[in-house]
SEPALO-480693 format. One record per residue (C-alpha): x, y, z; residue in one letter; residue number from 1. Coordinates in nm, 3 decimals, always signed. Example, Ala and Ser with C-alpha at 12.3 -4.5 7.8 and 13.67 -1.06 7.14 Angstrom:
! residues 2
<atom <+1.230, -0.450, +0.780>, A, 1> <atom <+1.367, -0.106, +0.714>, S, 2> 
! end
This chain:
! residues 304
<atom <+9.684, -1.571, -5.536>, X, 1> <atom <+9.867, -1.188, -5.512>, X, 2> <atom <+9.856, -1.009, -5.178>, X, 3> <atom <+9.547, -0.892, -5.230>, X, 4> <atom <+9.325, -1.190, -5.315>, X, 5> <atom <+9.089, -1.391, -5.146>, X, 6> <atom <+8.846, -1.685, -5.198>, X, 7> <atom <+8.469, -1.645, -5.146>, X, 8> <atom <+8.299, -1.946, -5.177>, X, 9> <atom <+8.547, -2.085, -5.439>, X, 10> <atom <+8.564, -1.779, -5.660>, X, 11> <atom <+8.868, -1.561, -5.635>, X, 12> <atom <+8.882, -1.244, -5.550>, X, 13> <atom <+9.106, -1.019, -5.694>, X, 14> <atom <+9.089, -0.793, -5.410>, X, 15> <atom <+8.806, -0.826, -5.124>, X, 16> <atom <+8.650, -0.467, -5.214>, X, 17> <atom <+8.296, -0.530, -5.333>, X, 18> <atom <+8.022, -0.215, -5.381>, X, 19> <atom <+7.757, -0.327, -5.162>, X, 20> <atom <+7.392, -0.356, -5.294>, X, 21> <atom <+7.182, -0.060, -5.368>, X, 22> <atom <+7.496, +0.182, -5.359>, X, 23> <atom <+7.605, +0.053, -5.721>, X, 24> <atom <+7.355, +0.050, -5.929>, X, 25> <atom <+7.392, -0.249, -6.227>, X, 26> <atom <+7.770, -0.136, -6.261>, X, 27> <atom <+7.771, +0.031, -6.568>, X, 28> <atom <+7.702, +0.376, -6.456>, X, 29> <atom <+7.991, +0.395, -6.225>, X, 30> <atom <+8.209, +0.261, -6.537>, X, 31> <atom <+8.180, +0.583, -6.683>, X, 32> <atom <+8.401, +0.710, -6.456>, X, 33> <atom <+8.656, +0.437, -6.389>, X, 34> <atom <+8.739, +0.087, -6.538>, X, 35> <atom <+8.526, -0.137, -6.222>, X, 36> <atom <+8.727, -0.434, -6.293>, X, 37> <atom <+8.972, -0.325, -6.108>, X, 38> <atom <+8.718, -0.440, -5.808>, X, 39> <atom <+8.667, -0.793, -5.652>, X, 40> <atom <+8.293, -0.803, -5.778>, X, 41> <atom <+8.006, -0.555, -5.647>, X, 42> <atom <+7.653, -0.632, -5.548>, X, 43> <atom <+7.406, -0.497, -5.813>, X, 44> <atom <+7.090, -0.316, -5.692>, X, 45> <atom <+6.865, -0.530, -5.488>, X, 46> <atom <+6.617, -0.728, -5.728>, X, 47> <atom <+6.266, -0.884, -5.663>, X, 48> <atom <+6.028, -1.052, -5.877>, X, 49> <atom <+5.822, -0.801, -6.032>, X, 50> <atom <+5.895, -0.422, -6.057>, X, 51> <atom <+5.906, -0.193, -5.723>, X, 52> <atom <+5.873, +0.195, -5.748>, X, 53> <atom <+5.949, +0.205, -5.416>, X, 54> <atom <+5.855, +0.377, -5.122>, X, 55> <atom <+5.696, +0.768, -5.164>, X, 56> <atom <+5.977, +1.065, -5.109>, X, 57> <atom <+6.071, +1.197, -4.897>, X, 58> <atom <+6.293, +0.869, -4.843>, X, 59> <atom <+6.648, +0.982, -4.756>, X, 60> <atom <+6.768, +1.201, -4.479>, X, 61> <atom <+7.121, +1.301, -4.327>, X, 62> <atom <+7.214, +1.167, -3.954>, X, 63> <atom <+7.515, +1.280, -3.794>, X, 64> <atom <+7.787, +1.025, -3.960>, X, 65> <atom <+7.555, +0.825, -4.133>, X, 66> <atom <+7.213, +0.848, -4.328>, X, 67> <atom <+6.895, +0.737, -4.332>, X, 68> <atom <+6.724, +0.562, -4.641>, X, 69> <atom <+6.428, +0.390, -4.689>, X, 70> <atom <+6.409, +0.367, -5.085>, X, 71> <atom <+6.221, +0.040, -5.058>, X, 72> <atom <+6.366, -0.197, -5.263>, X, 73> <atom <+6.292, +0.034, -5.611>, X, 74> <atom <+6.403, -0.204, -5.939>, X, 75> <atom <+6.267, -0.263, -6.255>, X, 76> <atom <+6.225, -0.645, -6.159>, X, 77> <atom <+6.420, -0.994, -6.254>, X, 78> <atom <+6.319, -0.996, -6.613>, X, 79> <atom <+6.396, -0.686, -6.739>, X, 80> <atom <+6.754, -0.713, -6.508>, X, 81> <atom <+6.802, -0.980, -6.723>, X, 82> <atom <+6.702, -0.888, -7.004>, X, 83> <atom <+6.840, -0.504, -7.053>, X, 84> <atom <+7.070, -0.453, -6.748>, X, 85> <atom <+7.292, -0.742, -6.773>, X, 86> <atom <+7.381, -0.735, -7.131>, X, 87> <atom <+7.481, -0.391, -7.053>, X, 88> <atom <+7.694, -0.426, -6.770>, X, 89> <atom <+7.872, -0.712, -6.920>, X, 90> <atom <+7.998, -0.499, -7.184>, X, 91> <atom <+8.218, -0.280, -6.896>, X, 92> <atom <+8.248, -0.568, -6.613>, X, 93> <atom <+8.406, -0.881, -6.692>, X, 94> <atom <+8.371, -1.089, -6.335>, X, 95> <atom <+8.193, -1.255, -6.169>, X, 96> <atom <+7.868, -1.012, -6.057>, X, 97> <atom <+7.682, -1.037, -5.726>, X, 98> <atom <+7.325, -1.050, -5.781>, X, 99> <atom <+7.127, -0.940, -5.462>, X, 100> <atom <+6.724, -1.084, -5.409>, X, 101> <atom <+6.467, -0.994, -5.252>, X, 102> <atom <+6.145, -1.120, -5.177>, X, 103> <atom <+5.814, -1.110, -5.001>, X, 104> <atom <+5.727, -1.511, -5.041>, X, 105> <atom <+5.925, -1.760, -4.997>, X, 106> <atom <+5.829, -1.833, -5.354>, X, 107> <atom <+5.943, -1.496, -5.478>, X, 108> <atom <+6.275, -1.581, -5.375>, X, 109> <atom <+6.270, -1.932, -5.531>, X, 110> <atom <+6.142, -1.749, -5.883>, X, 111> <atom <+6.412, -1.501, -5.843>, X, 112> <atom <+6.681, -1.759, -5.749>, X, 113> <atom <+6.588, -2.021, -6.061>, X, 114> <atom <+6.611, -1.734, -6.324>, X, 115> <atom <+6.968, -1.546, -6.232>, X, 116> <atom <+7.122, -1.918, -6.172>, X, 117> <atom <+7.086, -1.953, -6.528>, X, 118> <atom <+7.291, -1.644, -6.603>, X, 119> <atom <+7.636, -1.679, -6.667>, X, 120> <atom <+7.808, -1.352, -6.508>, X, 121> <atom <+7.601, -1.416, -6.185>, X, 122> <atom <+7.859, -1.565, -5.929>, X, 123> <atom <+7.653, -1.504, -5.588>, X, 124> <atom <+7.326, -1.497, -5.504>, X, 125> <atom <+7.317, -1.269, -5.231>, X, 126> <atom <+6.973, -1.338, -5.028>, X, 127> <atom <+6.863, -1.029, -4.839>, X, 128> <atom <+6.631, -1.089, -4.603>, X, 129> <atom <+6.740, -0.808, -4.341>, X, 130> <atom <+6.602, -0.524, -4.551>, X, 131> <atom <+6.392, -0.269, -4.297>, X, 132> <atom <+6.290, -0.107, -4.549>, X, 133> <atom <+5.960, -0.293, -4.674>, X, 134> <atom <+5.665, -0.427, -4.530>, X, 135> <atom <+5.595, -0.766, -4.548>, X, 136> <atom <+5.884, -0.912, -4.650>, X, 137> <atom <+6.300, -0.879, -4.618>, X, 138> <atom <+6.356, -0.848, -4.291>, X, 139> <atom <+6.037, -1.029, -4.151>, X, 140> <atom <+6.216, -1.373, -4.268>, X, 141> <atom <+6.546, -1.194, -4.119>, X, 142> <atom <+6.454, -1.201, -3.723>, X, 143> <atom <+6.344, -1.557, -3.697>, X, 144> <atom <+6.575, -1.812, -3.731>, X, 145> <atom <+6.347, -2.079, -3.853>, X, 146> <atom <+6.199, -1.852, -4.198>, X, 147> <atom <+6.552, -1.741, -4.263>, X, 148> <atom <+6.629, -2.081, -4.284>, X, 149> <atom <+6.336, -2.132, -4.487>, X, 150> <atom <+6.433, -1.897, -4.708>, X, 151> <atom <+6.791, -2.035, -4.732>, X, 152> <atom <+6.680, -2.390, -4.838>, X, 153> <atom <+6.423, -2.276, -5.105>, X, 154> <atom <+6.694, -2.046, -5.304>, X, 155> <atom <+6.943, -2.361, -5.266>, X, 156> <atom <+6.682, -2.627, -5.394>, X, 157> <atom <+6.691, -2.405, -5.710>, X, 158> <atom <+7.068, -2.281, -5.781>, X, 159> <atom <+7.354, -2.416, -5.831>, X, 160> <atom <+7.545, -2.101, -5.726>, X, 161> <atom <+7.664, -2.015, -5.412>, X, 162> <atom <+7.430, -1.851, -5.183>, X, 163> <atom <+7.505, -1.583, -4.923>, X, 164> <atom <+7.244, -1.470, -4.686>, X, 165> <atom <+7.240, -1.112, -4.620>, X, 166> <atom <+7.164, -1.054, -4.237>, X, 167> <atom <+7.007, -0.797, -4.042>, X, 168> <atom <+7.169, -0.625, -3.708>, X, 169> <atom <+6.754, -0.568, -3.609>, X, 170> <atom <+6.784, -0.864, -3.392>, X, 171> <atom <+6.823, -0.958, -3.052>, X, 172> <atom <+7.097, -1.259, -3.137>, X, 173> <atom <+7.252, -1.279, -3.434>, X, 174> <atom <+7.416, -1.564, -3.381>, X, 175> <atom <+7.155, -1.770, -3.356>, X, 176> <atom <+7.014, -1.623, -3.685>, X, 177> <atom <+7.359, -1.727, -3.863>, X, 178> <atom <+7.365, -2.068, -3.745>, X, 179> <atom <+7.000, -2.116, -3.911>, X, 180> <atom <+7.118, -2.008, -4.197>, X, 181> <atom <+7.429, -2.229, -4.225>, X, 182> <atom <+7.231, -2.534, -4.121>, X, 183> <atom <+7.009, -2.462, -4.432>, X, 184> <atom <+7.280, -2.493, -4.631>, X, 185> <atom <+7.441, -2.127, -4.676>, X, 186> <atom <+7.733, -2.120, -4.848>, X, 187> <atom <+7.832, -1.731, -4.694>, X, 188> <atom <+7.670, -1.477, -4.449>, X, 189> <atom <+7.692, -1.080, -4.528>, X, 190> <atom <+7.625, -0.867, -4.254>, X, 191> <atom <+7.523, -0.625, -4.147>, X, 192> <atom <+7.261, -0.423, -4.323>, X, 193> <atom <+7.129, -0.107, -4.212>, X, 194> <atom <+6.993, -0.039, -3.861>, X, 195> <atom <+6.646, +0.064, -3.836>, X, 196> <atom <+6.622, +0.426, -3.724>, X, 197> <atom <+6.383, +0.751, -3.730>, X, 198> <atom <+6.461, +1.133, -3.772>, X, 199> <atom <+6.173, +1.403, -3.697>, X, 200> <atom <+6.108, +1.730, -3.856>, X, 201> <atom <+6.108, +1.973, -3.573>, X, 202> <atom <+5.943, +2.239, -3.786>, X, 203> <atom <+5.661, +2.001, -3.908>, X, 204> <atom <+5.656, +1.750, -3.582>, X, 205> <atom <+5.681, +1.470, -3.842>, X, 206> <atom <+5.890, +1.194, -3.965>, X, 207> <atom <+6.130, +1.321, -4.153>, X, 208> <atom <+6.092, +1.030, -4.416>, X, 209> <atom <+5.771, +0.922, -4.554>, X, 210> <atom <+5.793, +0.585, -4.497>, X, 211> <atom <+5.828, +0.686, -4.082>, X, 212> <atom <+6.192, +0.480, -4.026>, X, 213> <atom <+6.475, +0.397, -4.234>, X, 214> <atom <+6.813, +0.270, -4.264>, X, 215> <atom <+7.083, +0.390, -4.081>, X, 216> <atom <+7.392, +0.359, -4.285>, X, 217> <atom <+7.758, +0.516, -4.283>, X, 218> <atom <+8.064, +0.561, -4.060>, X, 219> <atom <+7.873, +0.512, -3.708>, X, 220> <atom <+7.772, +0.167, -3.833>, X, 221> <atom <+8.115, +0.074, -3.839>, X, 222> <atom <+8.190, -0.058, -3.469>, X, 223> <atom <+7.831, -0.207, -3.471>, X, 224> <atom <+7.935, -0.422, -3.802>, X, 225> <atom <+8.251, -0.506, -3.597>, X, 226> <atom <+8.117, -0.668, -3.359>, X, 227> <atom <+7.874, -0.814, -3.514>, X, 228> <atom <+8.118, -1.020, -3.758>, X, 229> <atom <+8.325, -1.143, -3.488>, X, 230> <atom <+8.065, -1.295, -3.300>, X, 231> <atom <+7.937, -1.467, -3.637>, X, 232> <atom <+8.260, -1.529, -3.801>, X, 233> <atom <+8.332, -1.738, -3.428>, X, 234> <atom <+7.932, -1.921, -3.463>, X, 235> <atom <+7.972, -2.007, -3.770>, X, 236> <atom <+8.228, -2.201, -4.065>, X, 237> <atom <+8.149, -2.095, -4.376>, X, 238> <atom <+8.272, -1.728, -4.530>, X, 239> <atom <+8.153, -1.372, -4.360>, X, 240> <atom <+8.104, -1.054, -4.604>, X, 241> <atom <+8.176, -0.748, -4.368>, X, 242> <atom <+8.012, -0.436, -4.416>, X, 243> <atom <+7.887, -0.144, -4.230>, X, 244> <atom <+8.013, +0.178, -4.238>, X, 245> <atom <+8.372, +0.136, -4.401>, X, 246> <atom <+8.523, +0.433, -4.546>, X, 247> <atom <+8.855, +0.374, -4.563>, X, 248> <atom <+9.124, +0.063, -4.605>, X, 249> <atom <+9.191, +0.072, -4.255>, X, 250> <atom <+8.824, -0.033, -4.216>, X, 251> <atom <+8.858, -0.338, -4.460>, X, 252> <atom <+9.195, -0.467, -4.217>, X, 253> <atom <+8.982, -0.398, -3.875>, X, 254> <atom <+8.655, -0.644, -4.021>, X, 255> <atom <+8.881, -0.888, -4.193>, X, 256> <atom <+9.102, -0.895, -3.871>, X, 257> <atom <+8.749, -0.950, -3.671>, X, 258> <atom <+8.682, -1.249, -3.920>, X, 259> <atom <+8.548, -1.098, -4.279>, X, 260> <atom <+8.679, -1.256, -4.577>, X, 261> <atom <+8.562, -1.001, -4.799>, X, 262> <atom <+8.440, -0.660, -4.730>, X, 263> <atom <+8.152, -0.448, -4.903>, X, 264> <atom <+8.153, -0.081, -4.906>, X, 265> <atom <+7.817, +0.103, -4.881>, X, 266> <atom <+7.710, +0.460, -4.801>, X, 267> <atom <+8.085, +0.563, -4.895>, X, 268> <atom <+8.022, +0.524, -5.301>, X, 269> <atom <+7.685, +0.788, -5.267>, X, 270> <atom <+7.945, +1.081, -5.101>, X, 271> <atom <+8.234, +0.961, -5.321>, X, 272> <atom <+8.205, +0.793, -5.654>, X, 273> <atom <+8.566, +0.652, -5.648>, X, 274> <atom <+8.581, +0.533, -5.270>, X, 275> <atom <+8.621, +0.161, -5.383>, X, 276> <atom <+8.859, +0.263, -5.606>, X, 277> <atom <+9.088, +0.464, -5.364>, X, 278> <atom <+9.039, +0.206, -5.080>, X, 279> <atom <+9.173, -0.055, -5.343>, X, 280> <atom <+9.471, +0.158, -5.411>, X, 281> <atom <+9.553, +0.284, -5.073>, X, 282> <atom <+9.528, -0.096, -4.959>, X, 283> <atom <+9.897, -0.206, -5.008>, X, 284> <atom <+10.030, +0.076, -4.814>, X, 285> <atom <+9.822, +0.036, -4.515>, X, 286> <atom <+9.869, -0.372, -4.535>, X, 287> <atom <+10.273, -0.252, -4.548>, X, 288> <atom <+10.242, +0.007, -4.263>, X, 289> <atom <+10.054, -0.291, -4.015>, X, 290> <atom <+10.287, -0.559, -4.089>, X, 291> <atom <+10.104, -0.743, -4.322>, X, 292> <atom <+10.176, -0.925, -4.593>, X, 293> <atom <+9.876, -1.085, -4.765>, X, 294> <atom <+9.522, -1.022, -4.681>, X, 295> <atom <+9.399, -1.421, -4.599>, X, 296> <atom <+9.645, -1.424, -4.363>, X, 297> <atom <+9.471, -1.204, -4.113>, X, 298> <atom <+9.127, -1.347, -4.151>, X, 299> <atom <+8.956, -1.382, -3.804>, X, 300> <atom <+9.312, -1.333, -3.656>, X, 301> <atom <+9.165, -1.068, -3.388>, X, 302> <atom <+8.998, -1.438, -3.248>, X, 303> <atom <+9.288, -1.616, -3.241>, X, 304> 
! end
């Protein structure tokens, strides 16, 4: 393994930079503008069962250092993923892919879980229940410990893959919520999604987004997601994902020094197409300028 490299749940990472779900599209789109292998992996856009349009617009708004979104889970649905978005994105990426999965039944998530195990390029299943973005489902089986566990043992009785449960910050312990989900049989946490949040129009007295709240994303996240995975990467002994709010590779050292073993980067790619990319290459001159030599060896060092 080179300074940069890390394992997540047995596959190695080249580096621990991954695109984080919905901020990445299937890949391919951002390969028009650089060669994405240079990444660890990337999460591809959140998938559920059958197709989602999504919530009505208007579904994105600014925040002071963040924004809001509440696009609602929009994909064309696990067949047609399969079918015409991962032939296409193996043609430009050639690891190991994230696939992210969503549901609103348990039995959505098992469907969804049996038919990406069978594809090749799919490393991860990444479980999202901690989306705030839908009704009904997501982040309902999120905030109780006992349906996120539900939800962790029906994806595992059906995949062979390793399974990381993507966890919500909407919660009053999330500890407790982590531990459920390792009991179940999680390979990996990720954490945290987006905080639910609300702007208002003060010309109209409304919402500002149709669906009322949304996700807060972006740089304020990024003491939030901080915390958050040092208290889990301390509950907990299998492998943490950090994200929230990172920016910059100074952001990747402060989550992997709180306990992280790899780290996704979210709202950055929408303002800047190539912020994986520069965090990737800017890495190695940070690690130099802290005193560090490889990247595993400062794992959860801020708790010891």
């Amino acid at each position: 393994m080179g300074r940069l490299s890390v394992d997540l749940c047995g596959i190695e990472l080249d580096n621990p930079i991954i695109p984080a779900s919905g901020t990445f599209g299937y890949g391919y789109e951002f390969a028009e503008l650089y060669d994405i292998n240079v990444l660890g992996t990337f999460s591809f856009k959140g998938t559920t069962l059958q197709p989602r349009y999504g919530n009505p617009t208007p579904r994105i708004a600014e925040t002071p250092s963040g924004m809001l979104n509440a696009v609602g889970l929009q994909n064309p649905g696990v067949e047609k993923v399969i079918a015409e978005e991962l032939p296409k994105l193996k043609r430009c990426f050639h690891k190991p892919v994230m696939a992210n999965i969503s549901g609103f039944s348990i039995e959505e998530y098992e469907a969804v879980s049996a038919l990406l195990d069978k594809e090749e390029q799919v490393g991860w299943l990444e479980v999202n229940i901690s989306c705030p973005n839908v009704h009904g489902g997501a982040m309902s089986f999120g905030t109780d410990p006992e349906s996120a566990a539900a939800v962790t043992r029906a994806v595992k009785a059906v995949t062979r893959k390793p399974v990381i449960v993507k966890l919500t910050p909407n919660v009053t312990d999330i500890c407790e919520i982590a531990r459920a989900c390792e009991a179940a049989g999680a390979d990996g946490l990720s954490l945290i999604n987006t905080l639910l949040c609300m702007r208002i129009d003060l010309k109209t007295k409304r919402p500002l987004l149709a669906n009322g709240t949304g996700g807060l994303s972006g740089p304020a996240l990024l003491p939030l997601a901080v915390r958050m995975v040092y208290q889990v990467a301390r509950a907990v002994r299998i492998p943490v994902v950090g994200l929230g709010g990172v920016s910059r590779a100074e952001d990747v050292l402060e989550l992997m020094l709180a306990g992280a073993t790899a780290v996704q980067v979210g709202a950055a790619n929408l303002v800047d197409p190539f912020a994986c990319k520069k965090i990737i290459e800017a890495l190695p001159e940070v690690m130099d300028r802290c005193g560090i030599d490889r990247l595993t060896d400062i794992i959860g060092q801020a708790a010891r």
